[in-house]
C-alpha positions in Angstrom: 58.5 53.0 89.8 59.4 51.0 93.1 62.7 50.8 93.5 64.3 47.1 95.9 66.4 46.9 98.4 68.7 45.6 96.4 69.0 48.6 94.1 68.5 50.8 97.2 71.2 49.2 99.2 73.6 49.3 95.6 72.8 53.2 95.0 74.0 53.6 98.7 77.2 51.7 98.1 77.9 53.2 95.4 77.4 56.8 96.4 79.2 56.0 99.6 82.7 54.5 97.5 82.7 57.5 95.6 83.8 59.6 99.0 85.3 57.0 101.0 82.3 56.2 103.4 81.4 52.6 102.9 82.3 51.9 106.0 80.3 54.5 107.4 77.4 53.6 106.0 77.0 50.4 107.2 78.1 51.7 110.4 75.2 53.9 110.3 72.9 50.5 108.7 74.0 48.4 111.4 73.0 51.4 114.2 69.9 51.4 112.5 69.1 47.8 112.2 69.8 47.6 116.3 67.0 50.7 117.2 64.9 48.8 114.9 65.2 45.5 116.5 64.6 46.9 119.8 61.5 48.7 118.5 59.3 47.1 115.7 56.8 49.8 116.5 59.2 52.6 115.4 59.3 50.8 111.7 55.1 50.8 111.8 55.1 54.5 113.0 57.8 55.5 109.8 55.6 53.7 107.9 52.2 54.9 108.9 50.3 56.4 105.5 48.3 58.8 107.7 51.0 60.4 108.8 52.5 62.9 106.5 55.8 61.9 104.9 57.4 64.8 105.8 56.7 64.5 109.7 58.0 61.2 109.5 61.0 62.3 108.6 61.0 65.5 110.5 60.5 62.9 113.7 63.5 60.8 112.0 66.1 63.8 112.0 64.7 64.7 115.5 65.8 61.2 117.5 68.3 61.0 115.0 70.4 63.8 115.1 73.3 64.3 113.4 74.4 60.4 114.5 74.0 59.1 110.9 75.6 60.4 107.8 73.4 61.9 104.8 74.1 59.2 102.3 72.3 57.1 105.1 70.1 59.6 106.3 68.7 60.1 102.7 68.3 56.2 101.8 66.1 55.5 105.1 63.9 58.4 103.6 64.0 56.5 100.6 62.8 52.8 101.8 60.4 54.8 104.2 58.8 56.3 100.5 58.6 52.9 99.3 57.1 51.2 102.3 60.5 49.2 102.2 61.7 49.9 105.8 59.6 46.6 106.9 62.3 44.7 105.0 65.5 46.4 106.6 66.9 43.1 107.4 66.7 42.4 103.6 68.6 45.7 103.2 70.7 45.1 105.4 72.0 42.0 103.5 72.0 43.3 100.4 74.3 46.2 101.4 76.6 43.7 103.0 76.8 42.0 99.3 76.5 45.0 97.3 79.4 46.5 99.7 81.4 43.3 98.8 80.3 43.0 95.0 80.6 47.0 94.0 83.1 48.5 96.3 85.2 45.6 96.9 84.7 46.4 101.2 84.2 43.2 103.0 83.6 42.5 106.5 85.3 39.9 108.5 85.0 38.4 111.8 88.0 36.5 113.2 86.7 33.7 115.8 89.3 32.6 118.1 90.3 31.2 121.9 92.2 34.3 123.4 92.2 38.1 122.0 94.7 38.2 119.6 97.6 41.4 119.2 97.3 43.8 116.7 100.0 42.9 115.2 98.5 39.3 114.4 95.3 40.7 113.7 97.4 43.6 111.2 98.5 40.8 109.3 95.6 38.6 109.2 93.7 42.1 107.9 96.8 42.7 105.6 96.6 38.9 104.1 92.8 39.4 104.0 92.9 42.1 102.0 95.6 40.8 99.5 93.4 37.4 99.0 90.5 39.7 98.4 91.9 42.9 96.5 89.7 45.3 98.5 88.8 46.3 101.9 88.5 44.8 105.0 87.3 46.1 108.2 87.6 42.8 111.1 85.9 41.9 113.8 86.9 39.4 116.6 85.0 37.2 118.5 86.4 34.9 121.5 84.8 31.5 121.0 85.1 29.3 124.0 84.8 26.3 121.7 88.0 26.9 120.0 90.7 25.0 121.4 93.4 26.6 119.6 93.7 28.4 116.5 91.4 30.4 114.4 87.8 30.4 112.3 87.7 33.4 109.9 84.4 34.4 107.9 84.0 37.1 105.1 80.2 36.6 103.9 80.2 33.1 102.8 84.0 32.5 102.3 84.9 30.6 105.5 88.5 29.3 106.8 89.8 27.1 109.4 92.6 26.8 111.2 92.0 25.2 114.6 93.2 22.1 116.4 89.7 20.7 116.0 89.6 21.0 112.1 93.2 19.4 111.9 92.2 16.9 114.0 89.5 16.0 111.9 91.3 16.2 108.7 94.3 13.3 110.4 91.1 11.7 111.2 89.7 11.6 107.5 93.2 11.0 106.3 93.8 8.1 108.3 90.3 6.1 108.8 88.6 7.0 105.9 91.1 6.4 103.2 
């Protein structure tokens, strides 16, 4: 029976939560996702029927190395059997929501002006991981746009707390009502 990404990308997470490597994995995902995106031809090669499975792998390990974990290592080898490596991106999503849905793990990117200290960003981290009641690993970004302030995104939950939004919302407030 073919198995989907999504149940691929779910047997990952899960497997991965059971030893503490969620993070890892998509570590390792994300590493993956880049090589591929730089080389589509590597994905047609892995998935090339006339080339025995086993060489395909053997060729995997080989550029490879020991750079990606097993659990991650073992699932490519999977969606390479299926002829699902063509829809990594797809796999790539549905590890981010399976990360978020079975092992509570989200990831967050904090958008602001000017890098922010740790100690802010321990705190935003600590308060994300309260609101949530799981794991967050965050990301920054400096955005140019933002005056002041901050934009922070965990999958589709968004928040914002920047001059412009404030602005907007005195605006609202006080012409539109």
């Amino acid at each position: 029976m073919a198995k989907s990404v999504k149940e691929i990308a779910g047997a990952l997470i899960l497997t991965a939560k059971q030893d503490n490597m969620v993070e890892r994995v998509i570590d390792d995902a994300k590493l993956l996702n880049n090589i591929f995106q730089l080389n589509q031809s590597l994905i047609q090669s892995l998935q090339d029927g006339l080339i025995d499975f086993e060489k395909r792998l053997q060729a995997l390990d080989n550029a490879l190395g020991d750079s990606i974990h097993s659990y991650t290592r073992n699932t490519l080898a999977l969606l390479i059997q299926n002829n699902l490596l063509a829809d990594f991106n797809n796999f790539m999503q549905a590890l981010e929501t399976q990360a978020r849905e079975l092992a509570g793990h989200y990831e967050c990117t904090v958008f602001t002006a000017i890098e922010l200290n740790q100690e802010k960003l321990t705190q935003i981290k600590a308060a994300l991981e309260k609101k949530f009641s799981g794991t967050v690993r965050l990301n920054t970004k400096i955005d140019a746009n933002i005056i002041g302030g901050m934009i922070i995104e965990c999958g589709d939950w968004q928040y914002q707390s920047t001059i412009q939004s404030k602005l907007q919302q005195l605006y609202n407030h006080l012409v539109l009502n």
